[in-house]
C-alpha positions, -999 to 999 in steps of 0.1 A, spaced: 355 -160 -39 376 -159 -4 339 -162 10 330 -197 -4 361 -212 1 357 -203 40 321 -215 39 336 -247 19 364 -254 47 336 -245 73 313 -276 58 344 -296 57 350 -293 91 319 -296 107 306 -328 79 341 -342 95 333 -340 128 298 -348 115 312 -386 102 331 -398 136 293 -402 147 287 -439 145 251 -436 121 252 -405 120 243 -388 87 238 -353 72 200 -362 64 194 -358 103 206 -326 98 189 -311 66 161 -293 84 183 -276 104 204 -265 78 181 -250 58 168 -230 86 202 -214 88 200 -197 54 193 -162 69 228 -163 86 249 -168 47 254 -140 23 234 -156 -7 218 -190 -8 244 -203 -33 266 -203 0 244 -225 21 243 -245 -9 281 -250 -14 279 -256 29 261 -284 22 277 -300 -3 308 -296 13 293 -308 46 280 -341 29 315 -351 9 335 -343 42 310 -366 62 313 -396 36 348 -393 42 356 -394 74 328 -417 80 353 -447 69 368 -442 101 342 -454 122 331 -480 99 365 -498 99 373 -490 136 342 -493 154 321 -518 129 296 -489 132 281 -477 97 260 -452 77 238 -462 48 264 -455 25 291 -472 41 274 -506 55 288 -524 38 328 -516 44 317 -530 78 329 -566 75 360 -560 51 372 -536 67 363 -549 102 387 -581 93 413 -560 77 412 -543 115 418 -578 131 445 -583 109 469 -554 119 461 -536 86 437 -516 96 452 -482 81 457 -500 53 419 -506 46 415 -467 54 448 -458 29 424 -479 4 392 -463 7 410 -424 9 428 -430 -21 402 -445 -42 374 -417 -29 397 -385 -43 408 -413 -81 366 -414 -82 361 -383 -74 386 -366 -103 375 -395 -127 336 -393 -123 341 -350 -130 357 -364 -166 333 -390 -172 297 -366 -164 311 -337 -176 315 -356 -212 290 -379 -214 258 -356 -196 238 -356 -232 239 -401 -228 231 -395 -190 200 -377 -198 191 -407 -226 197 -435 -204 174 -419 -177 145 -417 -194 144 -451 -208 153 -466 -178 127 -453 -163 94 -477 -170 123 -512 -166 136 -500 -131 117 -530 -109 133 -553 -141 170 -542 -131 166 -548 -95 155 -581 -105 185 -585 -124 206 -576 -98 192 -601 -74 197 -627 -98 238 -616 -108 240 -621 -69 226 -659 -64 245 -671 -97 274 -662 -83 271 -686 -58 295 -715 -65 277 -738 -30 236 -747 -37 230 -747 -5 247 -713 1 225 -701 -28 192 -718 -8 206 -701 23 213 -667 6 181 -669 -11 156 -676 22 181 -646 38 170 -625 6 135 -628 11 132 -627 51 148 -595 52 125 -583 21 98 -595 44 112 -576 69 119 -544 48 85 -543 31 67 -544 65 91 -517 85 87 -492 52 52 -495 47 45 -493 86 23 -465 95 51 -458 126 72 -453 100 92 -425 101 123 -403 76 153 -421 100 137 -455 97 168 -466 78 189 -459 106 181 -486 128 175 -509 102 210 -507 89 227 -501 122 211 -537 130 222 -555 105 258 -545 95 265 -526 129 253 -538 162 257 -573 151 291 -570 139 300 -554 174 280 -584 192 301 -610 174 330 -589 182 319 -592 219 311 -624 220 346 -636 207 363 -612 229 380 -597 199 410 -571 204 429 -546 179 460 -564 169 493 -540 163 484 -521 131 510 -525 102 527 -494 91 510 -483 56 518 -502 28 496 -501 -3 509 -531 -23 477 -528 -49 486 -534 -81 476 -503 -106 466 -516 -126 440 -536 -105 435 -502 -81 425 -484 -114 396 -511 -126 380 -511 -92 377 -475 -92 369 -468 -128 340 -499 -124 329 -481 -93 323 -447 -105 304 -461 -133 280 -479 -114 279 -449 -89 267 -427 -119 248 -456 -131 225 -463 -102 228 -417 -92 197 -420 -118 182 -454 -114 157 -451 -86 160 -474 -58 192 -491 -66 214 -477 -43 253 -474 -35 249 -511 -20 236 -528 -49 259 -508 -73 292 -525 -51 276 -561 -52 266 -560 -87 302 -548 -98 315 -576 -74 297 -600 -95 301 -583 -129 336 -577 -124 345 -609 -106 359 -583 -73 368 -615 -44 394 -592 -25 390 -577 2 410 -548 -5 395 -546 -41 362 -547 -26 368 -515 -4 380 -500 -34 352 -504 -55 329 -494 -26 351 -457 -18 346 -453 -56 310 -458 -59 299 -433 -31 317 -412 -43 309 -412 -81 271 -414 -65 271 -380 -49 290 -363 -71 267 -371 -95 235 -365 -74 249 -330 -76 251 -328 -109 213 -344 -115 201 -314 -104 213 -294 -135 218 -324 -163 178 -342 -154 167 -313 -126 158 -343 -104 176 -344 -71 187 -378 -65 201 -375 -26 186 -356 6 219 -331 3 205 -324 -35 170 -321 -26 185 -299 0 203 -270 -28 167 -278 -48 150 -264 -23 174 -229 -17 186 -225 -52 153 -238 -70 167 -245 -105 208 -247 -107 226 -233 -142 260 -245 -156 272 -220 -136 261 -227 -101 268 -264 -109 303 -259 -118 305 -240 -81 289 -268 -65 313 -295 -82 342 -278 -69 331 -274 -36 328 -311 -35 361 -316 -51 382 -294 -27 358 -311 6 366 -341 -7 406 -334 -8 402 -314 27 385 -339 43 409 -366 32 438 -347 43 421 -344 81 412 -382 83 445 -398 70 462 -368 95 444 -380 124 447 -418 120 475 -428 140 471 -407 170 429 -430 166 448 -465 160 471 -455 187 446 -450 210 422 -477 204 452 -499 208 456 -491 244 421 -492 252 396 -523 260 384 -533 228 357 -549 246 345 -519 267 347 -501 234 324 -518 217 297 -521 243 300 -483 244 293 -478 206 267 -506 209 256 -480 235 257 -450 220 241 -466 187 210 -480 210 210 -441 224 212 -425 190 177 -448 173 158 -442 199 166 -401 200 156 -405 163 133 -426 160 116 -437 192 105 -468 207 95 -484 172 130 -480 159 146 -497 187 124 -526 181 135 -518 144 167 -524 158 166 -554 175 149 -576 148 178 -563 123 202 -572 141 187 -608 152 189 -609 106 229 -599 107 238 -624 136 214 -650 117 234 -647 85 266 -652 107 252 -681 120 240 -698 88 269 -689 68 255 -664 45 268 -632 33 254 -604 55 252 -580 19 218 -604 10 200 -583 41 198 -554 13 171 -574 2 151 -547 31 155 -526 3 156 -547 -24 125 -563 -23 105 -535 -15 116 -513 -43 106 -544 -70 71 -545 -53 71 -505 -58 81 -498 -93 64 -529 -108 30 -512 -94 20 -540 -72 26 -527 -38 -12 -516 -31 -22 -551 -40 -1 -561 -14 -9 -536 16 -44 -542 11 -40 -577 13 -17 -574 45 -37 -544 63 -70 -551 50 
């Protein structure tokens, strides 16, 4: 036992470390992981590693996305929330948020899979043939909700350009595995850091801590998020972003604070329960599960109880480091040049897509984030760019996408 627990705090460390990366994720790492599985004493040790490593990285990746504007897929869209929370001095506050909300999900998702697997199982098979139908549905929750017509126009020709945009990147032949990367990076990162440039923004004082959430309000958000991260952990294609803007709608989330809430709870609900896929539907549902597929091959109750606690004690580790380390960050990014900051990460991100994905991905890059500063300037929501994945994923699972490549590559 004393040897999984130090391979558990080993992947909490190093998926820490891992997550101060700006766009970084453990999928970049997989291969090489798996080729380390001669140096642990059984493959169920690499496969707690992992899971360990992946928990620990979605955690402290909230730091970079609220301090530098620089995401991950999961996290994309804490950009701009948390971004303004930043500017307002309550930047600690937005990270207080997203910790606390990450270790409710995390305890409350364990309760709700671990009573309701056999209507899990159910729900995935008949979902299965309707999948392109709740995509659709999604799309359309998100347009109602648009009180302005001419937002809803705007949102709309938004929704489809960056479907456009999506459907040609993904169906590229340059396409490669890290092609999300840049795409993402462009549109909720670099651009945010641009704007942030460009108005010669600078980190205000940060408040001292204060909470002030109601419960009861704090509780919704996360119990609605860790449904809809269990929810979509089965539904191909809808993803951790659609689950947050589908609750926002749903569950009439406007706050900011709400919002970041909501978002902690769904990511986390999401992998915990693409954990657990692997023993209630034996259908990996995230590269860190296709990952513990590949050592452990089939995973029994108990190998998945092993797993689940791994994640549960990451999750608190990781937390624990994060919230420990925040001051002596906002301290520092106090005294520095916001400005020079910025161009750095906008740096370091340029740096990072072309390592991984070449020249194509920096073009990748610089027409996704021409789509984030074009929502900016419009007045659109920059959440109607996941129509990139979106619109893509309706054209897949409704069986029409060959129609469409041979009418586009013929």
């Amino acid at each position: 036992m004393m040897t999984f627990l130090f391979f558990i705090f080993l992947g909490s460390i190093l998926g820490f470390f891992l997550g101060l990366m700006p766009g970084m994720h453990i999928n970049n790492l997989l291969p090489f992981l798996l080729s380390l599985l001669p140096l642990f004493p059984s493959p169920l040790h690499l496969s707690t590693f992992i899971a360990s490593f992946s928990v620990s990285q979605l955690i402290s990746s909230f730091l970079p996305s609220i301090f530098l504007g620089a995401p991950n897929a999961e996290t994309c869209l804490s950009v701009l929330p948390g971004h303004r929370m930043l500017l307002k001095g309550e930047g600690k506050r937005a990270l207080c948020l997203m910790i606390s909300a990450a270790l409710t999900s995390s305890l409350l998702s364990f309760f709700l899979i671990s009573f309701s697997s056999d209507f899990f199982r159910m729900l995935y098979h008949i979902s299965r043939p309707y999948v392109h139908l709740l995509i659709i549905f999604v799309i359309f929750l998100m347009l109602l909700y648009e009180k302005d017509w001419k937002k809803a126009v705007t949102s709309t020709l938004i929704l489809m350009l960056s479907g456009l945009f999506g459907f040609l990147v993904l169906n590229s032949p340059f396409s490669r595995e890290n092609i999300l990367f840049p795409m993402l990076s462009g549109m909720f990162g670099l651009s945010t850091i641009l704007l942030s440039v460009m108005e010669e923004s600078h980190i205000p004082e940060q408040h001292e801590t204060n909470l002030n959430v109601h419960p009861k309000g704090f509780l919704t958000a996360v119990f609605m998020g860790c449904l809809a991260g269990i929810v979509v952990g089965f539904l191909p294609a809808i993803g951790v972003s659609q689950a947050v803007l589908l609750i926002q709608q749903i569950g009439g989330i406007r706050e900011t604070e709400m919002f970041l809430i909501s978002l902690a709870s769904v990511n986390m609900a999401n992998e915990i329960f693409s954990l657990n896929s692997l023993y209630l539907l034996n259908n990996p549902r995230s590269g860190s599960s296709i990952a513990i597929q590949k050592i452990l091959g089939e995973v029994d109750l108990e190998c998945n109880m092993l797993l689940t606690s791994s994640i549960l004690i990451s999750t608190f580790l990781a937390s624990c480091i994060v919230w420990s380390i925040s001051d002596r960050i906002i301290k520092l990014l106090e005294k520095c040049d916001y400005k020079k900051l910025n161009i750095t990460t906008s740096f370091a991100i340029i740096l990072m897509v072309w390592v991984f994905t070449g020249v194509f991905g920096i073009f990748i890059l610089l027409i996704s984030t021409s789509l984030g500063l074009l929502c900016n300037l419009v007045g659109a929501k920059r959440s109607y760019c996941m129509g990139s994945l979106l619109i893509p994923s309706i054209t897949f699972f409704a069986g029409i996408q060959p129609i469409i490549l041979e009418k586009i590559y013929a």
